[in-house]
PAGUSE-137147 format. One record per residue (C-alpha): residue in one letter; x negated, z, y negated. Coordinates in Angstrom, 3 decimals. Each point is the difference from the previous one (the first is absolute). Last residue first. Example, Ala and Ser with C-alpha at 12.3 -4.5 7.8 and 13.67 -1.06 7.14 Angstrom:
+---------+----------+----------+----------+
: residuo :       px :       pz :       py :
+---------+----------+----------+----------+
:       S :  -13.670 :    7.140 :    1.060 :
:       A :    1.370 :    0.660 :    3.440 :
+---------+----------+----------+----------+
***
This chain:
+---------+----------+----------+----------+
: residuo :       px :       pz :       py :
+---------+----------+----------+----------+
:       X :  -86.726 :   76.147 :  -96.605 :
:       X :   -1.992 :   -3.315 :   -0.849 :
:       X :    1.575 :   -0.344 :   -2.156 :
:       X :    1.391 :    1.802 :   -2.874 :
:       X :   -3.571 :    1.550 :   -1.473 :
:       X :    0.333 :    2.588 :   -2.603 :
:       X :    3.026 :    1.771 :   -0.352 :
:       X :    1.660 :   -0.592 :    4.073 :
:       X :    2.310 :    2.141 :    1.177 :
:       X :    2.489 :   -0.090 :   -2.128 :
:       X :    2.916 :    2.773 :    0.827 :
:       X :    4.080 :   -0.166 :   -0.037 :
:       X :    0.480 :   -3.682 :    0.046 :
:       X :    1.573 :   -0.213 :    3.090 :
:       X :   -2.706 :   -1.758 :    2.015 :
:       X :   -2.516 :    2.367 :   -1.552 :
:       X :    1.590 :    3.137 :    1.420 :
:       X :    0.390 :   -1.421 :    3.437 :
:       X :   -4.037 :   -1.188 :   -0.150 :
:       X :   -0.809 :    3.735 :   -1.253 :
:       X :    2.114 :    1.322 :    2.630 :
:       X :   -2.289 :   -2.134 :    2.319 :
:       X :   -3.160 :    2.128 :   -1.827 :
:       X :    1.595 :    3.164 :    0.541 :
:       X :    1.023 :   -0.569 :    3.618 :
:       X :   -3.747 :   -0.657 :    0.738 :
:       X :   -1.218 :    3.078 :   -1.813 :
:       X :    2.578 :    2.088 :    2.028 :
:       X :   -1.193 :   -1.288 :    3.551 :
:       X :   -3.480 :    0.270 :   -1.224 :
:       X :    0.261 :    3.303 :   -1.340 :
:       X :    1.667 :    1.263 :    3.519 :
:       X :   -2.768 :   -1.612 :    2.138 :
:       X :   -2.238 :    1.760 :   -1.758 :
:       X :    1.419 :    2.956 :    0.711 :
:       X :    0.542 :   -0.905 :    3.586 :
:       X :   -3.467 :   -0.849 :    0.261 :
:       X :   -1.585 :    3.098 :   -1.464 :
:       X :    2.887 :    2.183 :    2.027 :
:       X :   -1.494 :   -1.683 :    3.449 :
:       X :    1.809 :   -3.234 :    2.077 :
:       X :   -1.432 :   -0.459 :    3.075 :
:       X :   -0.248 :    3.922 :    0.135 :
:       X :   -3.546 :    1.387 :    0.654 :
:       X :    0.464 :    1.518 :   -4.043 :
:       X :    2.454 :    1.979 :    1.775 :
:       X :    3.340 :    0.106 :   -1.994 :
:       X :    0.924 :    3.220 :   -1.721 :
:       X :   -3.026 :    1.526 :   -0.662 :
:       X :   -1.089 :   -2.662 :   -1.176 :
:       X :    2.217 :   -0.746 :   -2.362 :
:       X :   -0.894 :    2.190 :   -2.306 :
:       X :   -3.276 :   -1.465 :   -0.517 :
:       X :    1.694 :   -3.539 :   -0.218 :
:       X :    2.045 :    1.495 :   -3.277 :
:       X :   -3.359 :    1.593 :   -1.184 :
:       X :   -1.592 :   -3.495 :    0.675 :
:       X :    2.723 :   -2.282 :   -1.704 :
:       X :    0.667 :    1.779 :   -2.856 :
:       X :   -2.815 :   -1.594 :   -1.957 :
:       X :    1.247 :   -2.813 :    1.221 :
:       X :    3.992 :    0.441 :   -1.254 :
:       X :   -0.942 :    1.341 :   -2.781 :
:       X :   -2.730 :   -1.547 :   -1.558 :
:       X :    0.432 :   -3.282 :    1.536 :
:       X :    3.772 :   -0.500 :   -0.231 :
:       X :    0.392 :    2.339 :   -3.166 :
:       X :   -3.057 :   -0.415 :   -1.852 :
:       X :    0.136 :   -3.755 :    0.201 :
:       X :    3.066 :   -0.030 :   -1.544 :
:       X :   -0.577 :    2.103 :   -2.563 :
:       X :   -2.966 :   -1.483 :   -0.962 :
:       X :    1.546 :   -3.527 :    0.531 :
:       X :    2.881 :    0.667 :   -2.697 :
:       X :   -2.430 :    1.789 :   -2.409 :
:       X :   -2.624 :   -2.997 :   -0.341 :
:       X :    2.726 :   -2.650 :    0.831 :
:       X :    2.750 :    1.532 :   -2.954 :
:       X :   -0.811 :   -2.517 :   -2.523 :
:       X :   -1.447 :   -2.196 :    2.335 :
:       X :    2.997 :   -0.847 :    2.085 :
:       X :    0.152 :    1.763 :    2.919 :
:       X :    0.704 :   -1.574 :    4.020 :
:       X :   -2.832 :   -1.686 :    0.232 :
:       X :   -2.877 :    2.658 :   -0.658 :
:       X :    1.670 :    1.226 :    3.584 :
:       X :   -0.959 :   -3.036 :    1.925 :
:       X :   -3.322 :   -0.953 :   -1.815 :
:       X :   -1.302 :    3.335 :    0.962 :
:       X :    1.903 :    0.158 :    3.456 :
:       X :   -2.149 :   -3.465 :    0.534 :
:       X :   -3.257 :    3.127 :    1.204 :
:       X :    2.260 :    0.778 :    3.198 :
:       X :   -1.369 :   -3.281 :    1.526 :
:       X :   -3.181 :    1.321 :    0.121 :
:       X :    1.578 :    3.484 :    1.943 :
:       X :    0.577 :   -2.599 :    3.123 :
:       X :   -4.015 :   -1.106 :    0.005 :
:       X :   -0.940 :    3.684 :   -0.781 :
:       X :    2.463 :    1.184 :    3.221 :
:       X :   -1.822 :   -2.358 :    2.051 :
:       X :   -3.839 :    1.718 :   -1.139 :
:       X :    1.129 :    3.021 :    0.406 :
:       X :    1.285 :   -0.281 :    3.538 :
:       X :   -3.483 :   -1.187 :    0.834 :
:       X :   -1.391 :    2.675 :   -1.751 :
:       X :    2.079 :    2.670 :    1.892 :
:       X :    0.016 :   -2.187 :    3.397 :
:       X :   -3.897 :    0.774 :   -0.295 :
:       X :    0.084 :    3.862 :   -0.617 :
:       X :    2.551 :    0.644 :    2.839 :
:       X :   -1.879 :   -2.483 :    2.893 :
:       X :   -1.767 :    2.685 :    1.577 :
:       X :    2.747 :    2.302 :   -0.406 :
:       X :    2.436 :   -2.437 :    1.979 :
:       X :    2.708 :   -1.415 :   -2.464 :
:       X :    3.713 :    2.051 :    0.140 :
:       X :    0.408 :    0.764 :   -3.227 :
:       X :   -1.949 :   -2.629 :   -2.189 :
:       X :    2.471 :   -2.585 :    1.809 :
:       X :    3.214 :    1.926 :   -0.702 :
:       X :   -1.239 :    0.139 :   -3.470 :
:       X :   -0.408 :   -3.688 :   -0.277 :
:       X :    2.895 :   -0.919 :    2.401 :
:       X :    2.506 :    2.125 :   -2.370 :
:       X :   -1.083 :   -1.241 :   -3.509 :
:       X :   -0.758 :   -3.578 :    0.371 :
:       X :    3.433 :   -1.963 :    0.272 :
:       X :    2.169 :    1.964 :   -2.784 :
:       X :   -2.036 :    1.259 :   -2.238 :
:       X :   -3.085 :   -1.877 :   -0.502 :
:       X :    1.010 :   -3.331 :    1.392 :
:       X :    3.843 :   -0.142 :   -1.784 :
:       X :   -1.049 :    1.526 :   -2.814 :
:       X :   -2.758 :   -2.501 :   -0.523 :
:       X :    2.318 :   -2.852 :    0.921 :
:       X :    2.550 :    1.216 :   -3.143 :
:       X :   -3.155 :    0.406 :   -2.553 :
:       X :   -1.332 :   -3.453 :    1.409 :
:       X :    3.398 :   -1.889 :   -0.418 :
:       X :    0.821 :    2.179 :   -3.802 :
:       X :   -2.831 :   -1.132 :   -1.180 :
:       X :   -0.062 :   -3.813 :    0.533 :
:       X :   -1.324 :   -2.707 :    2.117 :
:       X :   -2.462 :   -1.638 :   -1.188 :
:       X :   -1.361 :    2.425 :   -2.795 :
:       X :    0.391 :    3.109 :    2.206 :
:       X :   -1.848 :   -1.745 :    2.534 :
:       X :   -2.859 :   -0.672 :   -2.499 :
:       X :    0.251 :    3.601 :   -1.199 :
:       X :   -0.277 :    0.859 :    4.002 :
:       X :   -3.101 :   -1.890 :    0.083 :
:       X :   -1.422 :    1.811 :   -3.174 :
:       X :    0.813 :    3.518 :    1.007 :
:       X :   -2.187 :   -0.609 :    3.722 :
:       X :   -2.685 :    1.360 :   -0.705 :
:       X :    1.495 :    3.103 :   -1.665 :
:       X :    2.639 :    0.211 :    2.532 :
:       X :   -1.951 :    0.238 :    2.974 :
:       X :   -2.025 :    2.432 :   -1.858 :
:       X :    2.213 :    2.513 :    0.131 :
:       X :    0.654 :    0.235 :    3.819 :
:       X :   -3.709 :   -0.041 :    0.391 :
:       X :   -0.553 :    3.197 :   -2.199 :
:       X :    2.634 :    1.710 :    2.109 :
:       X :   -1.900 :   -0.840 :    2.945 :
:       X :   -3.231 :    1.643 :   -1.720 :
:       X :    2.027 :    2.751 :   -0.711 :
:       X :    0.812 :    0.625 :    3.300 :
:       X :   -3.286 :   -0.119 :    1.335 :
:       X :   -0.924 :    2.113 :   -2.621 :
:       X :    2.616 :    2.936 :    0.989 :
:       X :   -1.347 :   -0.386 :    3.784 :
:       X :    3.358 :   -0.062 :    2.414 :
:       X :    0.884 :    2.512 :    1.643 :
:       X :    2.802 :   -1.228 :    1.905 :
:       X :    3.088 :    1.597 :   -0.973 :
:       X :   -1.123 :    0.663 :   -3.808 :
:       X :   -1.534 :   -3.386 :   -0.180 :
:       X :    2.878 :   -1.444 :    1.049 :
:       X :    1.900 :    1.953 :   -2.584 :
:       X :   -2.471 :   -0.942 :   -2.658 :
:       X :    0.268 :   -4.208 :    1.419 :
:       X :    3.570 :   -0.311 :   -0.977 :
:       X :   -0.040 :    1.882 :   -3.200 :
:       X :   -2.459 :   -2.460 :   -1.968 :
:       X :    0.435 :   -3.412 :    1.721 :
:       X :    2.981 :    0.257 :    1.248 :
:       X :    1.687 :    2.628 :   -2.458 :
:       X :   -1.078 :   -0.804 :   -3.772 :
:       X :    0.314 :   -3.293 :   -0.627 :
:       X :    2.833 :   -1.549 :    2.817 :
:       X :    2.018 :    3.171 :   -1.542 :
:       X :   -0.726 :   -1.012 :   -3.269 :
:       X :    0.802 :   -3.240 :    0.771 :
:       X :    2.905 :    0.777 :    1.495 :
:       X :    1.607 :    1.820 :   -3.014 :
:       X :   -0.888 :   -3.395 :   -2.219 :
:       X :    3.338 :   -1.231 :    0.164 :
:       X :    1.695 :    3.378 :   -0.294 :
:       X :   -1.828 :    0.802 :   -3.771 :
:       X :    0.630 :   -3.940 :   -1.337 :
:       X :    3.621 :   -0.736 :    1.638 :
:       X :    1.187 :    3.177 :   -2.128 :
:       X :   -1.997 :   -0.343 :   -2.643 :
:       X :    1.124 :   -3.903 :   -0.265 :
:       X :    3.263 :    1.311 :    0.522 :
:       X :   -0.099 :    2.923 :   -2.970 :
:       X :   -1.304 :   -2.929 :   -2.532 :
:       X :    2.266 :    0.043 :   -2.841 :
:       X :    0.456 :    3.846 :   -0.377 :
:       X :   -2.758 :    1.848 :    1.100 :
:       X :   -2.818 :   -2.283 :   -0.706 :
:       X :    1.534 :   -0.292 :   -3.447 :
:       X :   -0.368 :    3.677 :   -0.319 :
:       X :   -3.078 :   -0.028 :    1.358 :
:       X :   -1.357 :   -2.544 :   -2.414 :
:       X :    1.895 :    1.501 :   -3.102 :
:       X :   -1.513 :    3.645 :    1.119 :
:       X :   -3.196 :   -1.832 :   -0.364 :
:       X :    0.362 :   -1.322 :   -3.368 :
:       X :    1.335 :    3.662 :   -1.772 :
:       X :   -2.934 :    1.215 :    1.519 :
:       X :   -2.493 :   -2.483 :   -1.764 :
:       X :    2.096 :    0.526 :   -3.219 :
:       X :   -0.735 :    3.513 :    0.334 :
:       X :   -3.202 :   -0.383 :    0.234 :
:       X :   -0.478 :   -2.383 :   -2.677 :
:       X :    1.285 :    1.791 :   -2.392 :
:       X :    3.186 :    0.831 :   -2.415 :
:       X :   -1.389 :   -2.350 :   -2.488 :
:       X :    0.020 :   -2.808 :    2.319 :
:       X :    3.407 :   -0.073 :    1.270 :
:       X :    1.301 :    0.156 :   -3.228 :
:       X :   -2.296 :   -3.293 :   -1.070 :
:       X :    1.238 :   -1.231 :    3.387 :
:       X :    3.043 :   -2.744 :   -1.388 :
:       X :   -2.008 :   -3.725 :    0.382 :
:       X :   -3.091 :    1.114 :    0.574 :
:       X :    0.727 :    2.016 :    3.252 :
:       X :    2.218 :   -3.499 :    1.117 :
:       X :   -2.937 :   -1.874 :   -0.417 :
:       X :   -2.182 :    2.374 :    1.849 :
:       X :    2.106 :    0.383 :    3.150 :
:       X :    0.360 :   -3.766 :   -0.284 :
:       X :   -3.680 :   -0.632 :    0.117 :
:       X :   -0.390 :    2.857 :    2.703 :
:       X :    2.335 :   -1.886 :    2.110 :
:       X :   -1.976 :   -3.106 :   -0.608 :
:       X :   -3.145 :    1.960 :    1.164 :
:       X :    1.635 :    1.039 :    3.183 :
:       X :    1.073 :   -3.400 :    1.008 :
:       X :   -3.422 :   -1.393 :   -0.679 :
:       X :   -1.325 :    2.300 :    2.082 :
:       X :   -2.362 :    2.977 :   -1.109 :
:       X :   -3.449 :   -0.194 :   -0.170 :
:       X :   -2.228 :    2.668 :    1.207 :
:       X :   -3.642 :    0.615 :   -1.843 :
:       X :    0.438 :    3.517 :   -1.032 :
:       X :    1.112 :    0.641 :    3.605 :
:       X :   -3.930 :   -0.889 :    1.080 :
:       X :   -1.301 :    3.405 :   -1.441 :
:       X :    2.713 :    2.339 :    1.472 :
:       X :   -0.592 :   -1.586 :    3.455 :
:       X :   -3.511 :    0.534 :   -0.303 :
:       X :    0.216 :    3.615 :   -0.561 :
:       X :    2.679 :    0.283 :    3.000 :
:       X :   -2.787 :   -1.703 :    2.369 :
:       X :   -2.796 :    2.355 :   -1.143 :
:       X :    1.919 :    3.230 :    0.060 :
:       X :    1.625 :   -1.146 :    3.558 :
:       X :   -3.152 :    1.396 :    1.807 :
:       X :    0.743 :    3.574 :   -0.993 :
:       X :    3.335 :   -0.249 :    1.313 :
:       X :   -1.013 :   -1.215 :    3.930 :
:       X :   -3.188 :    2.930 :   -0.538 :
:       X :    3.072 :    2.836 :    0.166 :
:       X :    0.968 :   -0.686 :    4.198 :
:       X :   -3.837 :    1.112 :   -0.031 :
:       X :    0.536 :    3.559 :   -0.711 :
:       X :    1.236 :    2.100 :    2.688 :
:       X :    2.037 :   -2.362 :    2.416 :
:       X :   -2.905 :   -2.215 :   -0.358 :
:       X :   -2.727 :    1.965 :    0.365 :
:       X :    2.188 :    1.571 :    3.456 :
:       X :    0.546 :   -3.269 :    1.336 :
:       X :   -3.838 :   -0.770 :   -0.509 :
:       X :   -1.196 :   -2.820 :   -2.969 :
:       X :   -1.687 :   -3.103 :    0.277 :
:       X :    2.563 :   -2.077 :    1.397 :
:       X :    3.033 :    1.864 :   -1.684 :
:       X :   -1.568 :   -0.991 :   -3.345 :
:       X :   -0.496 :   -3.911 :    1.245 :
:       X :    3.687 :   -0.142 :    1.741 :
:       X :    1.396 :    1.568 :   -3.645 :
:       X :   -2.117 :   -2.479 :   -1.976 :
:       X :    1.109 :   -3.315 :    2.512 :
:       X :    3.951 :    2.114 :   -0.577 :
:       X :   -0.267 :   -0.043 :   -4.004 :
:       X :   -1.702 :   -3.676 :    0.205 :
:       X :    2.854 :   -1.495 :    2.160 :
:       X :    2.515 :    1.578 :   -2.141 :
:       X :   -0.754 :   -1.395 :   -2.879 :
:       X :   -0.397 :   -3.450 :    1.549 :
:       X :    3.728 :    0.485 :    1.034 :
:       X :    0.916 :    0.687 :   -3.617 :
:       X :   -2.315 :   -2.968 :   -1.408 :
:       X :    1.078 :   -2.241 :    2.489 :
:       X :    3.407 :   -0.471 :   -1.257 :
+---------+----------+----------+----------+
***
């Protein structure tokens, strides 16, 4: 959990640095460019350490079987390669994805819509079209993005513990509830109408809640890995994943953009917090579907840890 986060406190602390030392125009030109170079190091080391991953025990008894059964009848498979046995493998996942698990998939992609939103519109969005209306200096706006991501990297391990106490699916649901529902519209509304002399420091101070309410979104990990068993987990959460945060967050600013120009970003309640609010309102209906669903036998919820839930 606080590996992502942490991630993306060191890309914006080497963003803030670059656009600290460079012009406007240098950066425009050329510097926005130095963010990639740096990233050769990192993504050289992460290659290196991957060799020494272990897998779960649950993966490595499905491998186990996977072999057993390939000993048992594959010698056919095996002549005709391995690359076409890999393919033939994958297309079994999906299609298994597909047809057993279309709930889960269902539940999986909507339930994590709001975080995406929660992701990728307060904290990213939110304060770019402030800045836009107010002026605001680009690396003072980094800098506050770099303190709403670090919130959640210090605090990963806490909200593991709360995870562990009192269950995934309770933290997932409350973060929804905080980040999309009760913090979007008096955050922005706030950052709209502050005095200029006060515009840079309600920013980081803003920041700084909104990391404490986006730490709670880090249990949607545990919440969605939940709902696949592992023979489809890998591909099942992917997809998942990809759809509610992917989609629906990386759709989140260009939908918000658009709405401003139909509601005033002045209003008390602004396109980037009605969007959000949207993806919130549908993630939470998702994951009490889920409940209804489980109740009548038509979708587990729970493939690695029943309780606490």
């Amino acid at each position: 959990m606080s590996g992502a986060f942490g991630a993306w406190t060191i890309a914006a602390l080497v963003v803030f640095i670059i656009e600290s030392s460079l012009s406007r125009a240098d950066m425009l030109e050329w510097g926005w460019r130095l963010p990639y170079l740096t990233s050769v190091v990192p993504g050289l080391l992460l290659v290196f350490l991957r060799q020494h991953l272990e897998e779960t025990e649950d993966f490595e008894d499905l491998l186990k079987e996977a072999a057993a059964k390939k000993a048992e009848g594959a010698q056919e498979g095996m002549e005709q390669g391995s690359t076409a046995a890999s393919s033939e493998a994958d297309m079994g996942t999906v299609q298994e994805l597909l047809t057993n698990h279309k709930l889960a998939l269902l539940i999986g992609s909507l339930g994590t819509a709001g975080i995406g939103a929660v992701w990728f519109v307060l904290p990213v969005y939110g304060v770019q079209f402030i800045q836009q209306s107010e002026k605001l200096p680009p690396a003072a706006v980094t800098l506050s993005e770099m303190l709403a991501y670090f919130m959640p990297t210090a605090l990963a391990m806490f909200v593991g513990m709360l995870v562990d106490t009192w269950g995934a699916c309770k933290v997932h649901t409350l973060a929804l509830f905080l980040g999309c529902i009760v913090s979007p519209a008096p955050l922005l509304y706030w950052w709209a109408h502050v005095p200029p002399q006060q515009e840079i420091l309600s920013v980081y101070i803003g920041q700084v809640l909104l990391g404490l309410v986006i730490a709670l979104t880090t249990s949607v990990y545990l919440w969605v890995v939940e709902l696949f068993p592992v023979k489809v987990r890998v591909t099942g959460v992917s997809v998942a994943y990809n759809i509610g945060v992917g989609v629906f967050g990386g759709l989140g600013p260009v939908l918000s953009e658009l709405g401003n120009k139909v509601i005033s970003p002045r209003a008390p309640v602004s396109a980037p917090a009605a969007y959000t609010m949207f993806a919130g309102v549908l993630s939470l209906c998702a994951v009490a579907l889920s409940h209804v669903l489980a109740r009548r036998g038509l979708l587990r919820l729970t493939h690695i840890r029943e309780a606490p839930y």
